[in-house]
C-alpha positions, 0 to 999 in steps of 0.5 A: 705163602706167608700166612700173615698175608693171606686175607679171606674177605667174605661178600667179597662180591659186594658194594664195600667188599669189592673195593675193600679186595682191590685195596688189599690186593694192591696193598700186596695182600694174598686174598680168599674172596666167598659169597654167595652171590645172592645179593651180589653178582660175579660180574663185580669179581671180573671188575676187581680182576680188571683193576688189579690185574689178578686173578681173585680166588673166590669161592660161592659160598653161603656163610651159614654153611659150617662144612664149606668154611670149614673145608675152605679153612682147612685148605688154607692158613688165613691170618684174619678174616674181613667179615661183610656178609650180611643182609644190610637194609633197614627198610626191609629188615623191617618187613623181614625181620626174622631172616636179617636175624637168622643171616646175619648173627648165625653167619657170624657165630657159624664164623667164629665157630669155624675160625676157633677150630683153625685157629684164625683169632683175627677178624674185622667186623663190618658193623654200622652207625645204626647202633647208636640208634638215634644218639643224644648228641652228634657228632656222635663218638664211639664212647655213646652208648646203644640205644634201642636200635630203629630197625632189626637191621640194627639190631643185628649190629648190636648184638654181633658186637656184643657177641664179638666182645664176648668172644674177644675174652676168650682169645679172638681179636676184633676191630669192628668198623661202625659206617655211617652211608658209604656211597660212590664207586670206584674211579675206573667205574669197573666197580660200584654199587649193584643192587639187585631189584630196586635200590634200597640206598638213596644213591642207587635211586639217585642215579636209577632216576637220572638213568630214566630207570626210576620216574622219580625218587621219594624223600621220605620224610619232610618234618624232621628236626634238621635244616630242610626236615629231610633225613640227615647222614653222614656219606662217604666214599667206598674207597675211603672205607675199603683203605680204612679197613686195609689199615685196620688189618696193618693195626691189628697186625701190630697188636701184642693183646692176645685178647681185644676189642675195639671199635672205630666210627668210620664217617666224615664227620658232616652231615649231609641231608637228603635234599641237600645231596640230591641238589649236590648231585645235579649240581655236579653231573647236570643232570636232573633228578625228579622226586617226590616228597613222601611220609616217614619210612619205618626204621629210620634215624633222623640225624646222624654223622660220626665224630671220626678223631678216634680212627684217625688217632689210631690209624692215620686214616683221613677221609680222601674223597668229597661229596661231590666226587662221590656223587659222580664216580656213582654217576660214572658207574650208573652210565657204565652199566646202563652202557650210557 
């Protein structure tokens, strides 16, 4: 075993860590997978040894846990570490904040701990658009500064990334991938979103409606500052953020610096407002979506898409997917599992 090959991806099980394995995996990667499963099902590991045709190393362990990290490093020689376990939804940071701090800053520090001890100094961080907070301008670019966040879920970003650029002085390398909304699934729709309980992405509640799951999805939001008053996002296809991060580990790998920190907004660019893809999504699937217009939801941005030129430069990296064939790859998953 070559170590520069050997990747541990943590919630590997999870929507973007998933197909971020199958990338790697196809990419010639040796890969170590962990996650706890508890927002997260094996179900999705069997569907990336589908892909693949691989058998996935994976290991149930919780990222808050030192001695299991620990004796998982010490039974391999990992080269970089892909870090996705985290609590991820902004309503419900706001109603739990104090377990979206716990989890999600203590399971990095518990990381970074872990990976000083081995001598692992690579890491691709999972961050995210939230922490420009609402930006002045858009598209925003990497240079904005952080605003106070709008929800603890992004806080937690922030303050990761500042605890990565401090540990980034004292020998880790870091690239830290901001995404805007990552949507869709993979082709095969072996693989995609899984969320346990009612979705707290938009997606998931598109195709939970059409599915007849949901009676009806709620807009929240009809007074904004954008074209028709709903929220505005920049979405983009799981596919296209898991091969970002591929590239990401080919660039660090080219990287002299002993020392570095450098993030990337990972988006496309547009700007998409709910109504808008919710009207894309029937358009593509002919399927009808009922909804209903609701307040404002707390922790919510109003407009938001990234300016993508940097990762571009950097990595060669270009969005492949459209919108549309976001929404029916996320459609094709949704009747796979409802076995429709």
């Amino acid at each position: 075993m070559k170590k520069a090959d050997h990747v541990l991806v943590t919630g590997g099980a999870g929507f973007i860590g998933a197909h971020t394995v199958v990338e790697l995996l196809q990419a010639g990667f040796k890969v170590t997978v962990v996650d706890n499963l508890e927002r997260s099902d094996h179900k999705i590991v069997e569907g990336i040894e589908a892909i693949t045709k691989t058998k996935v190393d994976f290991h149930k362990i919780d990222c808050l846990n030192y001695g299991s990290l620990d004796s998982l490093f010490a039974q391999n020689e990992f080269s970089s570490v892909i870090h996705f376990a985290a609590f991820k939804s902004v309503n419900e940071s706001v109603v739990e904040p104090v377990n979206y701090y716990k989890n999600n800053i203590g399971s990095l520090v518990t990381m970074l701990e872990v990976m000083k001890k081995h001598q692992v100094n690579d890491l691709i961080f999972s961050s995210s658009c939230t922490v420009y907070g609402q930006p002045d301008s858009i598209p925003v670019d990497e240079t904005a500064p952080f605003k106070r966040a709008e929800s603890p879920y992004g806080a937690t970003k922030q303050m990761c990334e500042r605890i990565l650029e401090d540990a980034a002085t004292v020998g880790f390398r870091v690239i830290s991938l901001r995404y805007f909304n990552p949507i869709g699934a993979h082709e095969s729709a072996l693989i995609g979103e899984l969320p346990i309980g009612v979705p707290n992405n938009l997606v998931p509640y598109v195709t939970q409606t059409a599915a007849g799951l949901r009676a009806k999805l709620t807009v929240f939001g009809s007074d904004y500052n954008t074209p028709d008053g709903s929220c505005v996002r920049d979405y983009i296809h799981v596919v296209d953020v898991a091969t970002a991060h591929v590239k990401a580990i080919t660039f660090l790998n080219k990287q002299t610096a002993t020392n570095l920190f450098e993030a990337f907004n990972l988006g496309t660019g547009v700007g998409v407002s709910v109504l808008e893809l919710v009207k894309k999504f029937i358009d593509v699937t002919g399927i009808n979506v009922a909804y209903t217009i609701g307040p404002r939801r707390p922790g919510d941005v109003e407009k938001v898409y990234g300016n993508p030129q940097k990762i571009d430069k950097a990595f060669g990296w270009k969005t492949k997917y459209s919108l549309g064939e976001s929404l029916l790859h996320a459609w094709n998953w949704e009747k796979k599992i409802r076995n429709k």
